[in-house]
GUMIVEX-503694 format. One record per residue (C-alpha): y, z, x negated. Coordinates in nm, 4 decimals, always signed. Layout:
// residues N
        y        z        x
        Y        Z        X
...
//
This chain:
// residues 375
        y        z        x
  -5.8812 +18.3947 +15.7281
  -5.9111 +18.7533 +15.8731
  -5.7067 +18.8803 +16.1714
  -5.6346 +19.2064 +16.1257
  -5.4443 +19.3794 +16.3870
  -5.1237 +19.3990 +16.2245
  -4.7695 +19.4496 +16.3152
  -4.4810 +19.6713 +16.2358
  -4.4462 +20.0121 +16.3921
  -4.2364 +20.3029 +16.2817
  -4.3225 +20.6547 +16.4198
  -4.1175 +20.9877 +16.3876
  -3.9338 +21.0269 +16.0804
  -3.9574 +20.7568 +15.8002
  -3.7877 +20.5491 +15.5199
  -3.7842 +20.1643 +15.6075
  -3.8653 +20.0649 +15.3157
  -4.1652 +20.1798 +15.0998
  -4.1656 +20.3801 +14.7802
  -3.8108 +20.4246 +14.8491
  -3.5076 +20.6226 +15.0566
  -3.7859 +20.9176 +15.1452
  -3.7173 +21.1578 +15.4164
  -3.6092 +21.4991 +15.1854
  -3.8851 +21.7268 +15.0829
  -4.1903 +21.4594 +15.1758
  -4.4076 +21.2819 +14.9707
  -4.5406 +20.9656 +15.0182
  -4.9116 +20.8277 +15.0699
  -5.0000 +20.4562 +15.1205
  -5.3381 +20.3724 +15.3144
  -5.4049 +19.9881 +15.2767
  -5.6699 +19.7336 +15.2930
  -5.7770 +19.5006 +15.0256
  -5.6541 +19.6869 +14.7499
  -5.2350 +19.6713 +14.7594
  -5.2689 +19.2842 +14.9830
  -5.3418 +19.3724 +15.2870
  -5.2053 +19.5672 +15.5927
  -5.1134 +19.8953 +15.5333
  -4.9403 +20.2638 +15.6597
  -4.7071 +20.4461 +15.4616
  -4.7391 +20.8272 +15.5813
  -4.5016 +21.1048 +15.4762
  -4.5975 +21.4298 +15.4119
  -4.4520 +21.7610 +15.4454
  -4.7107 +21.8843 +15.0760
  -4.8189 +21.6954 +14.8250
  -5.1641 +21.5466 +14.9321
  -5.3617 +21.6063 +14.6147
  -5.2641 +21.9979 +14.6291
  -5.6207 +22.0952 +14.7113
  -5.7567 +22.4310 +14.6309
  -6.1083 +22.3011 +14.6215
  -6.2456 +22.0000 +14.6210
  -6.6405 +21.9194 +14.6814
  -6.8689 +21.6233 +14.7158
  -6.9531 +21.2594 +14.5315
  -6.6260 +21.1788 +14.6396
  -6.4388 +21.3835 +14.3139
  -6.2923 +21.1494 +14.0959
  -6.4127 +21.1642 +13.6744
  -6.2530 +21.1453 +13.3304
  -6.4570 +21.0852 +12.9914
  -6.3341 +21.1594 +12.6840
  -6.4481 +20.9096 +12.4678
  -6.3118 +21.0506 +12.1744
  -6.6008 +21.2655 +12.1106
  -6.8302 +21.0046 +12.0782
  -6.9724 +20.9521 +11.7044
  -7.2143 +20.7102 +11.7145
  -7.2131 +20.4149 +11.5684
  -7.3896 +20.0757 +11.5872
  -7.4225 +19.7393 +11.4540
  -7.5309 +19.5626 +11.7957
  -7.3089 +19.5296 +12.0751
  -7.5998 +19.5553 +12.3021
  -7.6955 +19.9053 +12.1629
  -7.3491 +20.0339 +12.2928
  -7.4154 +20.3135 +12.5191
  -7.3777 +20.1660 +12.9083
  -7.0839 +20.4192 +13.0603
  -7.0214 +20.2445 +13.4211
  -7.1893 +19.8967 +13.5955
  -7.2353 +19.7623 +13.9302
  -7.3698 +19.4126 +13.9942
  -7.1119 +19.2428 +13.8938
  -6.9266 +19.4887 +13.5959
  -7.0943 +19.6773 +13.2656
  -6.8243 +19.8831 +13.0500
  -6.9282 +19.9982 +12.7326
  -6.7662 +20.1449 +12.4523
  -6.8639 +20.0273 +12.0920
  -6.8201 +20.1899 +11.7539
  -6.8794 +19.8931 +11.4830
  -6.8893 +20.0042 +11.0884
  -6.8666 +19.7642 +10.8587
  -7.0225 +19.4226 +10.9684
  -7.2575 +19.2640 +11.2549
  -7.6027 +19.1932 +11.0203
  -7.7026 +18.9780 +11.3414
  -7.5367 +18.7858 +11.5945
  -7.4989 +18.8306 +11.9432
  -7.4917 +18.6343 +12.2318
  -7.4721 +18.7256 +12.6204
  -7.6389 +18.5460 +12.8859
  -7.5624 +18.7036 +13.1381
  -7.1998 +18.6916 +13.1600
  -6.8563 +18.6026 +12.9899
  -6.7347 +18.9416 +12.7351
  -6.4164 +19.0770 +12.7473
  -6.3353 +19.3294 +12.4147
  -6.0580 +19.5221 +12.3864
  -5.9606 +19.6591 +12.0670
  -5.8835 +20.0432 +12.0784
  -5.8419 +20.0332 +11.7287
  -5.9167 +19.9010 +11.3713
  -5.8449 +19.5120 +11.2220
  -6.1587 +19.2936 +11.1863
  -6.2726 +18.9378 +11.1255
  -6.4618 +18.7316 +11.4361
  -6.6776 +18.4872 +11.3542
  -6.8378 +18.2916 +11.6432
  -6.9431 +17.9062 +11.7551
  -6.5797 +17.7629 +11.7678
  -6.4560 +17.9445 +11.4028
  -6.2999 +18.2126 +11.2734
  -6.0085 +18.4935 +11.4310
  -5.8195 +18.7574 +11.3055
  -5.8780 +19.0728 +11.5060
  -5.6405 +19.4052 +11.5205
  -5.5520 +19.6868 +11.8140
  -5.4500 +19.6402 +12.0869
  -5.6323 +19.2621 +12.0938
  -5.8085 +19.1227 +12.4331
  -6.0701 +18.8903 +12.3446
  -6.2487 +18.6772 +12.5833
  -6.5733 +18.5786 +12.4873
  -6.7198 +18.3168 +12.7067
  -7.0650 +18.3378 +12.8297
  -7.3312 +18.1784 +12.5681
  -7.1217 +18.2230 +12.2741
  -7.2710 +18.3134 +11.9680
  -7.0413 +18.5656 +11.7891
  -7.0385 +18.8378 +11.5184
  -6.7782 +19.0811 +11.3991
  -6.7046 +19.2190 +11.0574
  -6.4590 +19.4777 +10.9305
  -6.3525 +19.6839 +10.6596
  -6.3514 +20.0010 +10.8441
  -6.3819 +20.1084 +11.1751
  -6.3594 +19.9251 +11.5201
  -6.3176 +20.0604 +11.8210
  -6.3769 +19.8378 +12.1286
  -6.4005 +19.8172 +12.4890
  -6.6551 +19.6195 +12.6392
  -6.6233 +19.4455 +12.9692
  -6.9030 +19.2125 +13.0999
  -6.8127 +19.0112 +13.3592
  -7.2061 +18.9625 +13.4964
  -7.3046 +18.6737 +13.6247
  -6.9327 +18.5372 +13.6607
  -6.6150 +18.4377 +13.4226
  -6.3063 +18.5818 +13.3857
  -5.9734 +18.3480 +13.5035
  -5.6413 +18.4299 +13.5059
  -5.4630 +18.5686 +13.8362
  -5.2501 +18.3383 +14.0664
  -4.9164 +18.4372 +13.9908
  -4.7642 +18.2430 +14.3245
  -4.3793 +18.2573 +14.3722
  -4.3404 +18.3865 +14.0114
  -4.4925 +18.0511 +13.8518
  -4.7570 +18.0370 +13.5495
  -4.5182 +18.1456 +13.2800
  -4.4622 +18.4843 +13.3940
  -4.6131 +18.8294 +13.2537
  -4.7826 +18.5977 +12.9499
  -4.7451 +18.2559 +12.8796
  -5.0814 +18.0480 +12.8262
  -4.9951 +17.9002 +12.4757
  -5.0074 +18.2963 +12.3625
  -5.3387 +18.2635 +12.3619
  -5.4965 +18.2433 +12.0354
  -5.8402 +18.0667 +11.9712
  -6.0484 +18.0758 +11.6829
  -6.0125 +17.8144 +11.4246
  -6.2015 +17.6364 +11.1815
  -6.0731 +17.7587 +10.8891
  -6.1978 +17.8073 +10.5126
  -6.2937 +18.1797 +10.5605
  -6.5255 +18.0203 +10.8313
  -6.6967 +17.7116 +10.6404
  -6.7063 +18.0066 +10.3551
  -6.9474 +18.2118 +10.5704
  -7.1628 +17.8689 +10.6325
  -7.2716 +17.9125 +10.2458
  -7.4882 +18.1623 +10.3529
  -7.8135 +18.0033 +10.3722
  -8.0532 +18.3378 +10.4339
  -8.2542 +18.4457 +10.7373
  -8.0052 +18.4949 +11.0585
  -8.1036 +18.6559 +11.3691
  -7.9372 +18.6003 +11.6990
  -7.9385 +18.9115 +11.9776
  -7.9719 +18.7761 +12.3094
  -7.8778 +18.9880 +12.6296
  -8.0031 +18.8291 +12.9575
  -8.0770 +18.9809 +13.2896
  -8.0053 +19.3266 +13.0273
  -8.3084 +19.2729 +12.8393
  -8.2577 +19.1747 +12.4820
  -8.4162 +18.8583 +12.2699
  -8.3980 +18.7995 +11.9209
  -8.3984 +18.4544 +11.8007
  -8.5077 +18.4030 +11.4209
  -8.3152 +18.1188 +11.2052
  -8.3606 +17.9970 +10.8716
  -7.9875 +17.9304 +10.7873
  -7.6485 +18.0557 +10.9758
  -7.6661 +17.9100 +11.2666
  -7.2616 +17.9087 +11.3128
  -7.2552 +17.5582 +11.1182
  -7.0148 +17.4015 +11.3577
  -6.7650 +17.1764 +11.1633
  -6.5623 +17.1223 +11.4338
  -6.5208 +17.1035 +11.8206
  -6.3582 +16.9581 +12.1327
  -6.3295 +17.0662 +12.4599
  -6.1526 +17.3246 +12.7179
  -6.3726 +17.6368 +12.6808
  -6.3357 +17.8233 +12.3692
  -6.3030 +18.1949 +12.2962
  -5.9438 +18.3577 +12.3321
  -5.7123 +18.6208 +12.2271
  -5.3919 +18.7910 +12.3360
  -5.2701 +19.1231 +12.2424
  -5.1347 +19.3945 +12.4711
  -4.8081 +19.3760 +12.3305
  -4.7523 +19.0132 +12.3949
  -4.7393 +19.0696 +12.7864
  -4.4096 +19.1110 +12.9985
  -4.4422 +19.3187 +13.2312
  -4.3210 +19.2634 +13.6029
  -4.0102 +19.4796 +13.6743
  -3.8247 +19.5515 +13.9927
  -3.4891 +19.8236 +13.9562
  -3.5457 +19.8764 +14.2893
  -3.9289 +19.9356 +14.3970
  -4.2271 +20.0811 +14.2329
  -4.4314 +19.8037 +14.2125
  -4.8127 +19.8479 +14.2676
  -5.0461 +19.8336 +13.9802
  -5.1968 +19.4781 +14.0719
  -4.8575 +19.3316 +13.9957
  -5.0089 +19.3867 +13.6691
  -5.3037 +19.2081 +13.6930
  -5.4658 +19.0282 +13.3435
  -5.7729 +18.8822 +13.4376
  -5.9720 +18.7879 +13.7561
  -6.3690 +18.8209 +13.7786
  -6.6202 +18.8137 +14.0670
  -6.5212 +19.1287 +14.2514
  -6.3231 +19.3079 +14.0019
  -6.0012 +19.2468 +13.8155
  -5.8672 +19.4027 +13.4586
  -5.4838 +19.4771 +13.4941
  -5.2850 +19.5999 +13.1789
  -5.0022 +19.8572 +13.1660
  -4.7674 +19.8273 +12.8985
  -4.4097 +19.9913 +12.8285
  -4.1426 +19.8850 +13.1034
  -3.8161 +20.0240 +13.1547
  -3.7946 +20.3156 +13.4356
  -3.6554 +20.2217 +13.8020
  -3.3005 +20.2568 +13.8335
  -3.2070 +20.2887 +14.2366
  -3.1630 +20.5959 +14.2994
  -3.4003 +20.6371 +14.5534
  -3.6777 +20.4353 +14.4786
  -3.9770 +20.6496 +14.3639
  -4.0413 +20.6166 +13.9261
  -4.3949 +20.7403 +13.9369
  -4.6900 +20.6133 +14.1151
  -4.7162 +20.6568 +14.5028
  -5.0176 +20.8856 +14.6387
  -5.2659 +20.6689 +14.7913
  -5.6082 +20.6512 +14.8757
  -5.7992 +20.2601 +14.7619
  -6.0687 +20.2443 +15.0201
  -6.1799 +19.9364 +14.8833
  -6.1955 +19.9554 +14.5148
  -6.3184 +20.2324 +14.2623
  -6.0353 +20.2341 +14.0119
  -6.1380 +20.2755 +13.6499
  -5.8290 +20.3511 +13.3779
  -5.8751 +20.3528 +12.9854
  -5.6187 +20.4819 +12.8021
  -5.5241 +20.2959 +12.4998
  -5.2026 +20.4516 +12.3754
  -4.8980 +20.6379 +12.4338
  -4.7473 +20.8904 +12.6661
  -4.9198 +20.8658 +13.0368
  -4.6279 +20.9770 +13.2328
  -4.8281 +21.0126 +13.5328
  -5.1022 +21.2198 +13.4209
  -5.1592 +21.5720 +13.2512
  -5.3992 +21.6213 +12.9638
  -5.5053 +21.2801 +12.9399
  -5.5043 +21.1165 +12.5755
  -5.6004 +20.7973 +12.4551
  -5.9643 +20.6926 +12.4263
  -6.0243 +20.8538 +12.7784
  -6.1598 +20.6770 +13.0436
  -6.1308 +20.8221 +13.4394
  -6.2617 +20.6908 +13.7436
  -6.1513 +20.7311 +14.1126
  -6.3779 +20.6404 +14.3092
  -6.3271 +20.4288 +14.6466
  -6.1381 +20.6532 +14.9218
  -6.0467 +20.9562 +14.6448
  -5.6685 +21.0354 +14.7355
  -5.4866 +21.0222 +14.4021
  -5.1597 +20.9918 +14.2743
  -4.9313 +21.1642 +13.9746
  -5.0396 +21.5055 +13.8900
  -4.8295 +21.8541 +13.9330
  -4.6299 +21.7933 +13.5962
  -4.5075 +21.4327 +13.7250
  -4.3728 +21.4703 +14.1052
  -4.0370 +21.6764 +13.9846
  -3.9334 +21.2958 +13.8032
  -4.0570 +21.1150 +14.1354
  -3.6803 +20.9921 +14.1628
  -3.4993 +21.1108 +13.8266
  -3.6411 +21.0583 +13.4534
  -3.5644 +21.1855 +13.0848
  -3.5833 +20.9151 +12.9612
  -3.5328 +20.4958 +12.9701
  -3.8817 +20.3676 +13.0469
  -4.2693 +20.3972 +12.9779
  -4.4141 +20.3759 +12.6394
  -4.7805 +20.3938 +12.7650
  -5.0654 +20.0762 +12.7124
  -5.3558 +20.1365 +12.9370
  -5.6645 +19.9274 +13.0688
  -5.7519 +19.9436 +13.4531
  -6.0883 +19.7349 +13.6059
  -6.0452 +19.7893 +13.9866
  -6.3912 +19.6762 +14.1509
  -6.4868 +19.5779 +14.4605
  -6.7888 +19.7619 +14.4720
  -6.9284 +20.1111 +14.3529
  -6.9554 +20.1717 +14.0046
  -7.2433 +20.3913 +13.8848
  -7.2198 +20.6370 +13.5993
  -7.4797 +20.6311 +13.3346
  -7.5906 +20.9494 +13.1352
  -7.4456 +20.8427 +12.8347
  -7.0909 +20.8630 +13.0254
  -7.1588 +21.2448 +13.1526
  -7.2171 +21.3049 +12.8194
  -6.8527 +21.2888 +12.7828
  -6.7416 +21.4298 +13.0981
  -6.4530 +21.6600 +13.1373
  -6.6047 +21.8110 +13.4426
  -6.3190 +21.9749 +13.5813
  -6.0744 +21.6660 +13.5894
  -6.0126 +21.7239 +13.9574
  -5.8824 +22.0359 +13.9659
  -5.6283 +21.9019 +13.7076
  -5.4227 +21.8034 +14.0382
  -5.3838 +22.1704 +14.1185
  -5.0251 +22.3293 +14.1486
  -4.9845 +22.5582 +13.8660
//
């Protein structure tokens, strides 16, 4: 257990209580280690501290608007690569139609996350219905394929070399934000022993240490006619999770923590009613994560917080980037228009540094960090 030096000091002028009761005319900033756990200073300012005339150096932060990507592909594995480390890989996936192969990853479990369309997955342990706004986690090994009528839009997170688990929710008990029976897990259903009567030529895609296989049957190899165990592929959609509320305090964004990998974590942000204190702070607080690179895809809705951001955009701030709401958000710091929220969003906050491939600066709205300019 570490020993930080740690204990409570208050200097000059400044509210007792974070996020809340600020000194008139200042604006907040929280330095902190370990993400939002550990020790940490809350500063206030006499200017906002993104209101930068210039800013220069790898430290800028980057937004990607995936929405002008148009290529499609039948492999998962042929997604284009947009950010990894050791121990992350996002891509972003545009299926039409059906899978003519199945895929299976060795070299981690598979998170997707629908951005949009309805499809059919078909994998070792049966069949599941697929729409927006779905997480599905895929475990590592599992032979899968997707098919669909349309279009599907997903979000691929690889949890390399690792699994994703669900987050110790402590005082709050096991029940809160989701409930484990709202998982759903594929079953063996007709549609599924209907696919089995296809008796051609299947090939199977296999992805390990990034290097692709492909493994030749004679019949369908997803012949299972039934299962037992504890490990099975599961879903739960974005609008099944509770959020954690507090009237009273803004409440950091791993309160709303989904799933727990080696070194990163996916959190979720989904509608949630507005604080109502009047002086606790209803956007989120400047700060500056020296310890994670923060990644945020927008799924839907209105991002109170941000300006020209739209859904299917991805940003990334990386590790020590001071960030916080932009110029159109800090005159609602403590009153709103309206009741609550009505954004969904993705965020993967990793441990280490995240790399950006060419196929994301493809995408790049280069001048995403001037977006925090006044005026």
């Amino acid at each position: 257990m570490r020993r930080y030096i740690q204990f409570p000091k208050v200097e000059g002028e400044a509210s007792r209580q974070a996020h809340a009761d600020l000194p008139d005319g200042t604006y907040e900033r929280e330095i902190s280690k370990e993400g939002f756990f550990g020790p940490a200073a809350h500063l206030h300012h006499r200017h906002p501290p993104t209101g930068w005339t210039k800013f220069e150096g790898p430290l800028q932060p980057h937004a990607f608007d995936l929405t002008r990507a148009s290529a499609a592909c039948s492999s998962p594995w042929q997604a284009p690569l947009l950010l990894h480390n050791g121990a992350v890989q996002l891509r972003y996936w545009q299926l039409h139609g059906h899978m003519p192969a199945l895929a299976r990853n060795g070299d981690g479990d598979q998170l997707l996350f629908v951005h949009a369309g309805d499809a059919d997955l078909f994998c070792d342990f049966g069949h599941l219905s697929l729409t927006t706004g779905d997480y599905v986690v895929i475990p590592r090994g599992t032979m899968w394929r997707i098919d669909c009528a349309g279009v599907a839009l997903i979000l691929m997170i690889e949890a390399s070399n690792a699994s994703f688990t669900l987050p110790e929710k402590g005082l709050l008990g096991p029940h809160a934000i989701f409930d484990a029976a709202m998982f759903d897990t594929p079953r063996i259903n007709e549609q599924f022993r209907a696919q089995q009567s296809d008796t051609t030529e299947w090939r199977v895609e296999v992805k390990r240490r990034d290097a692709v296989s492909l493994i030749t049957y004679p019949f369908n190899p997803l012949d299972a006619i039934g299962w037992h165990g504890d490990l099975t592929v599961v879903r739960i959609n974005v609008r099944d999770i509770r959020p954690l509320m507090s009237h009273r305090y803004h409440l950091p964004p791993s309160a709303h923590t989904t799933f727990v990998a080696d070194r990163f974590v996916v959190c979720t942000f989904v509608p949630r009613p507005f604080e109502t204190d009047p002086g606790a702070m209803k956007v989120p607080f400047f700060h500056n994560n020296d310890d994670f690179d923060e990644v945020i895809f927008y799924h839907a809705g209105d991002f109170f917080s941000r300006d020209n951001i739209h859904p299917g955009m991805i940003t990334l701030h990386p590790a020590g980037f001071t960030h916080g709401p932009h110029p159109k958000a800090l005159g609602k710091v403590f009153k709103q228009s309206r009741a609550g929220t009505d954004e969904y969003a993705v965020m993967i906050d990793t441990r280490d540094p995240l790399e950006i491939t060419a196929s994301a600066r493809e995408f790049e709205w280069t001048a995403y960090v001037d977006s925090w300019k006044a005026g």
